[in-house]
N, C-alpha and C positions, 0 to 999 in steps of 0.2 A: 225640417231638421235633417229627414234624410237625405234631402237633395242636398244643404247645407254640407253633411258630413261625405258626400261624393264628390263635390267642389271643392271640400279641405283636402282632402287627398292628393291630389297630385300636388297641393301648395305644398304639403307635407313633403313628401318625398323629393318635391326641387329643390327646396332646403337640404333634406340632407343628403344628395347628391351634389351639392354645393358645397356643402361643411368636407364632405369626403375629399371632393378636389381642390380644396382648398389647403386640404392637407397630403394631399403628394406631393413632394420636392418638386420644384422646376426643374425641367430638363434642361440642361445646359448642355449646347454640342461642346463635344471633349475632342481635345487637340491631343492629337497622337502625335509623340516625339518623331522626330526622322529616323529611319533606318540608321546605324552609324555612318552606312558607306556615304552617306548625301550630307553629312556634316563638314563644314571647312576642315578641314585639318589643319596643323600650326606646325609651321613649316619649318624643316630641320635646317640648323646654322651650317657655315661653312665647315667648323670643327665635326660635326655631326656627321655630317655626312662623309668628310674625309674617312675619319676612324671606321663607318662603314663599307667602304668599297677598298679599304688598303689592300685587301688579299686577292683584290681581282684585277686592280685598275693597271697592271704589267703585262697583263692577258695580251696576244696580240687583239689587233681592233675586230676580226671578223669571230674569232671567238668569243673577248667578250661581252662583243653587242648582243648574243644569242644569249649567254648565262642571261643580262640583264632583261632580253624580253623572257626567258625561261622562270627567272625567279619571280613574275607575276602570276605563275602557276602552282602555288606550292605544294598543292596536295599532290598533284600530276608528278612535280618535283621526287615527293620522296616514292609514290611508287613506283618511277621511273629508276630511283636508286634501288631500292628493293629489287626489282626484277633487273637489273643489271647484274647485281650481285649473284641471282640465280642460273643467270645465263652469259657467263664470262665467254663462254668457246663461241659463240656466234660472232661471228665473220661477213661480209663481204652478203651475198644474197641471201641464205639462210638468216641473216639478221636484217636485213630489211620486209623479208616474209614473213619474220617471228614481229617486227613493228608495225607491220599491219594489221595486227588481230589487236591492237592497243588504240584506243582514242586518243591520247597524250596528244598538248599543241605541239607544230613541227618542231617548235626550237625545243623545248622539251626532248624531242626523240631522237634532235640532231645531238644530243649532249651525251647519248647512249657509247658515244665513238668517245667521247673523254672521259674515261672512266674516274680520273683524279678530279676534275670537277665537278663530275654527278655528284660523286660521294662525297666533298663538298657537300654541297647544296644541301644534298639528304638527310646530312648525318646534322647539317644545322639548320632546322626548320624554323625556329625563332628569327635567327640572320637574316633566310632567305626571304622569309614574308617580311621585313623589316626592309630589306632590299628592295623588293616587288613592289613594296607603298611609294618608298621614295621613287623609284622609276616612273611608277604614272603620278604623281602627285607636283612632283620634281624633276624631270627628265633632262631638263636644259643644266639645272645646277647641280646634279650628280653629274654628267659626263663634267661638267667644268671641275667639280672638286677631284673629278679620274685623272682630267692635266692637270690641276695642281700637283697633285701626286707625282703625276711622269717627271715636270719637271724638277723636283725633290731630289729624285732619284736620278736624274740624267746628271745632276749636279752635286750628287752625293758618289757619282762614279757606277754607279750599281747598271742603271741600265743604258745600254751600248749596243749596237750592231754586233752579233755573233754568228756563228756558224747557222746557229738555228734561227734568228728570225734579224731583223732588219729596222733600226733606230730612225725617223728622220723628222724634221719639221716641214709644215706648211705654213704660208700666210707669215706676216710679222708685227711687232707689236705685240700687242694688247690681244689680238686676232691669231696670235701663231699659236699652232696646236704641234705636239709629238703625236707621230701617226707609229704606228706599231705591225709591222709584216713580217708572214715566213718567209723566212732566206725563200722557200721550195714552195710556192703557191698550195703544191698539192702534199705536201709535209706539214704540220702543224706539232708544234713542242708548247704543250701545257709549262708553262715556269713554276719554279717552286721557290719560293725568296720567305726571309724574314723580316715581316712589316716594322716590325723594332729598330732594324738597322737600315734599310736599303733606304729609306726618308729619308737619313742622315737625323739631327737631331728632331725628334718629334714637337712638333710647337705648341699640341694640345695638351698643357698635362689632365686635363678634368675629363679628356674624349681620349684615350690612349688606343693606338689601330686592334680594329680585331685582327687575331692570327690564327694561322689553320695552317700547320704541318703535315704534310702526307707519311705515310709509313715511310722509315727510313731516312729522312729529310734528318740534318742534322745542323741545329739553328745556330745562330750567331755567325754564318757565311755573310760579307756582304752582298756578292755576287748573284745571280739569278743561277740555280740547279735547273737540268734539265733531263726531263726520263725517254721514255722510248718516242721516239715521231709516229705522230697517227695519219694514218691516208686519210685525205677530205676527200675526195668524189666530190659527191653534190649536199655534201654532210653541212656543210659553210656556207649560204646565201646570206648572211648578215652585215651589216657595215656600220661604220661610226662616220656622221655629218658633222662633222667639228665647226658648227657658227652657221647660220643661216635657214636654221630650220623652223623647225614650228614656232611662233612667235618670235623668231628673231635669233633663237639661239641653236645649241647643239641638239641633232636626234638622232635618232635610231634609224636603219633605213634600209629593205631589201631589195637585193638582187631576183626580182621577179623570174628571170630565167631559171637561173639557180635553182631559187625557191619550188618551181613549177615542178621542175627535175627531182627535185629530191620528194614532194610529195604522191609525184605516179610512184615512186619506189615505194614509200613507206604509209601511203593511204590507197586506198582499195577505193575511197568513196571520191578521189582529187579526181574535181572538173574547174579548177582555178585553169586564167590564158591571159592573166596578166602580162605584159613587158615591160623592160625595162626598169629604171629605180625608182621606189614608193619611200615613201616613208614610214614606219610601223603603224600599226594601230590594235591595240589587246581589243579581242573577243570579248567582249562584255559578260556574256552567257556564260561561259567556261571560267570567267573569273568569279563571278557569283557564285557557279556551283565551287568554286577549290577553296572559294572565303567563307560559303554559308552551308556549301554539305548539299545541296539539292537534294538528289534522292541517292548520295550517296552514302549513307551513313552505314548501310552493312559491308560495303567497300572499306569504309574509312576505320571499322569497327576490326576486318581481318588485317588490316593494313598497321594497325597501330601494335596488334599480336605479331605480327611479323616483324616489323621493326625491332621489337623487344628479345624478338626469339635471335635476328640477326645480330646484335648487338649495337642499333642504331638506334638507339633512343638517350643519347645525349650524356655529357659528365664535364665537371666544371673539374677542364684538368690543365690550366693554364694560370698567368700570370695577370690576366686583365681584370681580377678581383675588383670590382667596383668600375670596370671601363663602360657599362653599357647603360650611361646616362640618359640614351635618346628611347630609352623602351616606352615610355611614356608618352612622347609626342607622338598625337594620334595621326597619322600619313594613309589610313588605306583610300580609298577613292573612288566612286561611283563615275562610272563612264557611260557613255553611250554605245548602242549595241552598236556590233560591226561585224559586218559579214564575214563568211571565212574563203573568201575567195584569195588569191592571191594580192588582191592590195590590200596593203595593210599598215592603209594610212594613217597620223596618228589623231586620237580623237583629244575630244575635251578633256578638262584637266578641274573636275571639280573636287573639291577636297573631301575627303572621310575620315574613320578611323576604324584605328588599330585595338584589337582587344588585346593585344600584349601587354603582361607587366610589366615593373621597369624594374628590368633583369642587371642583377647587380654582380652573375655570374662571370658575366664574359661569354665570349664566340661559344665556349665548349656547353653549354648550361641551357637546353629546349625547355627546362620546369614550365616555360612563362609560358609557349609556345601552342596557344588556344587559338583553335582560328575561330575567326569571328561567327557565331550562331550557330554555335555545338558547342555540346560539353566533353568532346574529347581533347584529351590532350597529349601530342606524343611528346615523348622524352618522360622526362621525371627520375629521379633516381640519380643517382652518382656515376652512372655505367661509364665504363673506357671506353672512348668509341675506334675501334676496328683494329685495336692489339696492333704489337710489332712495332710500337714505337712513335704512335699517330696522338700526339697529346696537343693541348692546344695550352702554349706557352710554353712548350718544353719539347725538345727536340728526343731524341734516337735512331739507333739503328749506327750505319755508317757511310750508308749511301748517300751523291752527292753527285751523282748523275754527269752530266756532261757540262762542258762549261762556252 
């Protein structure tokens, strides 16, 4: 019996080690969602994208091909405006040594010289990330919906060959593109126009253009305004490929010299020796850290005080009430790394998304304005952004610049 009850034992206990594992759940491997960035994105319409780039697509082409590799930077974007703001009297080499102690991408740093389009960018951080998706998501059908634009306006009378920059086509057909230069290579005039009129009649009513008036701007001109000429130096390595580039269509594309030039000036750490013309390609790393915060959240944390303390955190103080139907189509976009050497060629084009709302304010209104994997949010609030008559949908001031 005793041996009996030594031999039941372990019978005993395999039992119920048995009973016990029989009653823990199965483990079933769990499938972790993608990241947003690695998700297709659903890709903005003609109208979409028109109504997004109407405040820029008059830019000449070396300008703004930079805004548009600049606005896939966006955090870089606004504290690049921020400290613009702080440091207006920098000049010439005192500002290219004050841009070296700053990580910002080059184009980013080249936009310090266009102070009306920094602040832009800055002051609309919703816009710009909404921008920055469609450029790598979409790069070939945003520069196309920028001519459809030109030619609107070449045809609505508004934009012409001027004093200040230089109207003309390339190629024909289907293939012909409006190419956009300063009169003066090394002069460059930011435009100031009103996206309402210069299109001539707008075709979208459900996608009406964003607008964005600089201080002083006084709307309903159809003509292009023009303020003071900025010296490019080596400030401008960017270009526009109109047809023939990545996949078939238009890109993005730097002037490697240039480029080389201007980053011994304004990086401390540039051992880029590229030549010649590349075609762009966004840093991967840098765009992760401006979309997900990397380790910069106590950056992003004084950055967001600042804005607020400058008066750049956003006010829905225009007329596009209900214009900004695409806040919702998810555009951001996971890419492949890519060195930071001077090529900067461009990469894949897989689709992601946008943690945007879908901003029913208009151009003027950051509320939505979360970048993706943080809970900061700049803008909020009603604020005017930057006094003296800078409303978006409504003009002031009386200036009207040169013509």
């Amino acid at each position: 019996m005793q041996v009996s009850k030594k031999a039941g034992l372990p019978s005993r206990l395999l039992a119920g080690l048995l009973t016990a594992a029989l009653s823990i759940p199965a483990i079933v491997p769990v499938a972790y969602a993608q990241n947003s960035s690695q998700e297709q994105a659903a890709k903005l319409s003609q109208a979409q994208l028109e109504s997004l780039v109407a405040p820029i697509a008059l830019y000449p082409d070396s300008l703004l091909s930079q805004v548009l590799m600049a606005s896939t930077y966006p955090l870089e974007v606004a504290e690049a405006a921020n400290w613009q703001n702080a440091n207006k009297n920098l000049k010439g080499n005192p500002l290219n040594n004050a841009l070296q102690q700053q990580t910002w991408d080059a184009s980013v740093k080249s936009l310090v010289s266009f102070p009306s389009a920094l602040q832009m960018m800055g002051s609309q951080l919703s816009w710009t990330q909404k921008l920055g998706n469609a450029v790598l998501a979409q790069q070939s059908d945003t520069m196309a919906a920028i001519q459809a634009l030109r030619a609107k306006a070449k045809q609505s009378g508004a934009l012409q060959s001027t004093q200040q920059q230089t109207v003309s086509t390339q190629g024909s057909g289907s293939s012909q593109a409006i190419v956009i230069q300063p009169a003066d290579p090394q002069i460059v005039y930011v435009p100031a126009y009103n996206p309402t009129v210069v299109y001539g009649a707008w075709p979208y009513p459900s996608y009406p253009p964003y607008t964005y008036y600089p201080p002083g701007y006084v709307a309903g001109t159809a003509l292009l305004s023009f303020g003071v000429g900025m010296a490019v130096g080596a400030a401008l390595w960017g270009g526009c490929h109109w047809g023939g580039g990545y996949g078939g269509g238009n890109s993005l594309t730097v002037n490697n010299n240039t480029y080389n030039n201007f980053n011994r000036n304004t990086n401390r750490n540039w051992s880029g020796n590229s030549r010649g013309t590349s075609d762009w390609k966004p840093d991967q790393q840098r765009r992760n850290a401006n979309i997900s915060g990397g380790n910069q959240n106590a950056e992003r944390d004084q950055l967001r005080q600042n804005l607020q303390k400058d008066g750049l955190n956003g006010g829905d103080r225009g007329g596009n009430n209900g214009s900004d139907r695409a806040g919702n189509n998810r555009s951001d976009v996971d890419r492949p790394d890519a060195s930071r050497d001077g090529d900067r060629n461009l990469g894949d084009r897989n689709g992601g998304q946008s943690n945007f709302r879908n901003d029913s304010s208009g151009f003027g209104d950051a509320r939505g304005a979360k970048f993706n994997g943080g809970d900061d949010r700049f803008g909020g609030g009603g604020a005017h952004i930057g006094g003296g008559g800078e409303h978006f949908g409504g003009g002031g001031g009386g200036f009207r610049g040169r013509r």
